[in-house]
C-alpha positions in Angstrom: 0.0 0.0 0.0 2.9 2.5 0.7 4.3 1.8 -2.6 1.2 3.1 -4.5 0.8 5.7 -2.0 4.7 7.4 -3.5 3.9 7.2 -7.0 1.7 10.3 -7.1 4.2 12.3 -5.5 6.9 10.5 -7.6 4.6 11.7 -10.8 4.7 15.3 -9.4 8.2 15.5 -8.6 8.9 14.5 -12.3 7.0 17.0 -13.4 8.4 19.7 -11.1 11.7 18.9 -12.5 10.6 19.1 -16.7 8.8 22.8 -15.1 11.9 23.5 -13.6 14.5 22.7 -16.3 11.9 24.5 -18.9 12.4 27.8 -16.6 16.1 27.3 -16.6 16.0 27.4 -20.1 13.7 30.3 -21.0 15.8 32.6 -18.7 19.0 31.1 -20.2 18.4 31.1 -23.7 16.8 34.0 -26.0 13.8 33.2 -26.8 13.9 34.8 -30.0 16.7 31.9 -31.3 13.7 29.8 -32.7 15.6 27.2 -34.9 14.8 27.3 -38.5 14.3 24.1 -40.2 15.2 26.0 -43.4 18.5 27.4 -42.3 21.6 25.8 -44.7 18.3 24.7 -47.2 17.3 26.3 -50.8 15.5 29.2 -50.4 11.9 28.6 -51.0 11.3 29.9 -54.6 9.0 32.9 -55.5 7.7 35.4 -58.1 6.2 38.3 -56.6 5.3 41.3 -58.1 7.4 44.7 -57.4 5.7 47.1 -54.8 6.9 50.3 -56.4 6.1 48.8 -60.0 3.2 46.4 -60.1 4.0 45.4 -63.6 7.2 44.0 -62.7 8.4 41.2 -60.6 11.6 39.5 -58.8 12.0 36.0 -58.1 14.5 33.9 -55.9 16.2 33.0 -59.4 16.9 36.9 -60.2 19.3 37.0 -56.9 21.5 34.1 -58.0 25.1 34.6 -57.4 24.7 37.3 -55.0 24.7 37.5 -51.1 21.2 39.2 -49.9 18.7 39.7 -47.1 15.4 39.5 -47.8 13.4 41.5 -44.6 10.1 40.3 -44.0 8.3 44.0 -43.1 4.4 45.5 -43.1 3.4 49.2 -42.7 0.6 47.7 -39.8 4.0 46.5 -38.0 4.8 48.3 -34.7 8.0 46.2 -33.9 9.1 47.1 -37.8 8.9 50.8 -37.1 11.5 50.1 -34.7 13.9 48.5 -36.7 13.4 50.7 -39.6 16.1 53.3 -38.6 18.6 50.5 -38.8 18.1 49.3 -41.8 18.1 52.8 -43.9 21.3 53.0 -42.0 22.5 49.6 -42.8 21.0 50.0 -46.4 23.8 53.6 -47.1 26.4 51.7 -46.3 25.4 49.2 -49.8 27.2 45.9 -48.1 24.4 43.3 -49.9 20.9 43.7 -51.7 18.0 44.7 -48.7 15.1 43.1 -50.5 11.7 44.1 -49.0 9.2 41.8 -48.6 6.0 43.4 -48.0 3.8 41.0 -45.9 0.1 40.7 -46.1 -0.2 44.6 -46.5 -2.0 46.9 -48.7 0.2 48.2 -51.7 -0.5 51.8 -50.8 -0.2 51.5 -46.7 3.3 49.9 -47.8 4.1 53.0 -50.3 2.9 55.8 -47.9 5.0 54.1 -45.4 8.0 53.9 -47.2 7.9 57.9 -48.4 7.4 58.9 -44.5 9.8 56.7 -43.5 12.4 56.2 -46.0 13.4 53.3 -48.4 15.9 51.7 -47.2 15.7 48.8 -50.0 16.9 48.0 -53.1 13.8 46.2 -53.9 11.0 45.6 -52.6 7.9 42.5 -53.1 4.2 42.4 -52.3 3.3 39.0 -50.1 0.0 40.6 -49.8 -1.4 37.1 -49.1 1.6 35.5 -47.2 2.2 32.6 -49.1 5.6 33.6 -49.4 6.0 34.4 -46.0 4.4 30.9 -45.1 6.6 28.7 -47.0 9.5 31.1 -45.5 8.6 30.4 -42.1 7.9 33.2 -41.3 6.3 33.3 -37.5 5.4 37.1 -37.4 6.9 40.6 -39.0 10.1 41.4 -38.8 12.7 38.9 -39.7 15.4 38.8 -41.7 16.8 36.0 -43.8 20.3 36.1 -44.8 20.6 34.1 -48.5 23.9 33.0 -50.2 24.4 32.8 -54.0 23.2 29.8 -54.1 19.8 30.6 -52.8 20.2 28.6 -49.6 19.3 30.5 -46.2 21.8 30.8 -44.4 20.5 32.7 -41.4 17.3 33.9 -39.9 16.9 37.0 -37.4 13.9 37.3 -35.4 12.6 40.4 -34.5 13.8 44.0 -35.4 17.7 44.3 -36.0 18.7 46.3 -33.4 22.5 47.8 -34.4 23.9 45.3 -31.5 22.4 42.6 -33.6 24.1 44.2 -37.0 27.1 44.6 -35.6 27.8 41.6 -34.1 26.1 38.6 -35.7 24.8 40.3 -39.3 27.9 41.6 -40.8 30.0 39.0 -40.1 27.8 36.5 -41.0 27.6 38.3 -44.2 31.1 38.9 -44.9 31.9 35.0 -44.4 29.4 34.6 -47.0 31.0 36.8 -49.1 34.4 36.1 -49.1 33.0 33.0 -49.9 
């Protein structure tokens, strides 16, 4: 009888120690490093048409050969607003392409946001249903995907860039890319 009478508290113990190590974790670990399943993959492909010429388009295959970032951004987008500063900043200094991808946004919000604001890319897409976005990964606006010449991703930022996060993890990452 004593033996059944431990195994609810053995049960609980157990699961104090997953809640436990699951704490340890979350206050160890950003939270923002969610693991891409895509990252060192192909790119998914994509032909979108151009915001600022609708008659036009880009797709995954027109970046060949070149090291770019494709930023995942939306004129609703609070966090975005944030991170906007650092990317015209990053995008003066002409280090790789900035391609825009506009996400599940209205064409004009997206324009009238980019004359206040600046345009800090070379290009940029309309995912105005976020198909794109969905086969990306994408979990909500911004991120950033960092793509090799050979199309494969080969890192994915969470979150506004904040110039901590240029600094340090970007732009190296970049340049390793580049010098190939």
């Amino acid at each position: 009888m004593k033996a059944k009478a431990l195994i609810p508290l053995a049960l609980f113990l157990v699961l104090v120690g997953f809640f436990g190590v699951s704490l340890w974790r979350a206050q160890t670990h950003d939270i923002r490093e969610i693991p891409s399943p895509l990252i060192d993959k192909p790119a998914p492909a994509f032909t979108l048409t151009q915001l600022h010429a609708p008659e036009k388009t880009l797709s995954l295959a027109d970046m060949k050969g070149k090291v770019w970032l494709l930023n995942v951004w939306a004129s609703w987008c609070v966090a975005c607003r944030e991170e906007h500063p650092v990317l015209v900043d990053f995008a003066a200094r002409k280090v790789v392409p900035l391609i825009g991808l506009n996400y599940k946004d209205k064409r004009d919000d997206g324009l009238a946001w980019l004359a206040a604001g600046g345009d800090p890319y070379t290009m940029s897409i309309v995912d105005a249903d976020g198909r794109v976005g969905i086969d990306y990964g994408v979990y909500g606006v911004p991120e950033t995907f960092l793509i090799d010449g050979n199309g494969r991703i080969r890192y994915k930022h969470i979150g506004p860039i904040t110039p901590e996060a240029l600094e340090k993890t970007l732009l190296p990452k970049i340049r390793e890319l580049q010098r190939g």
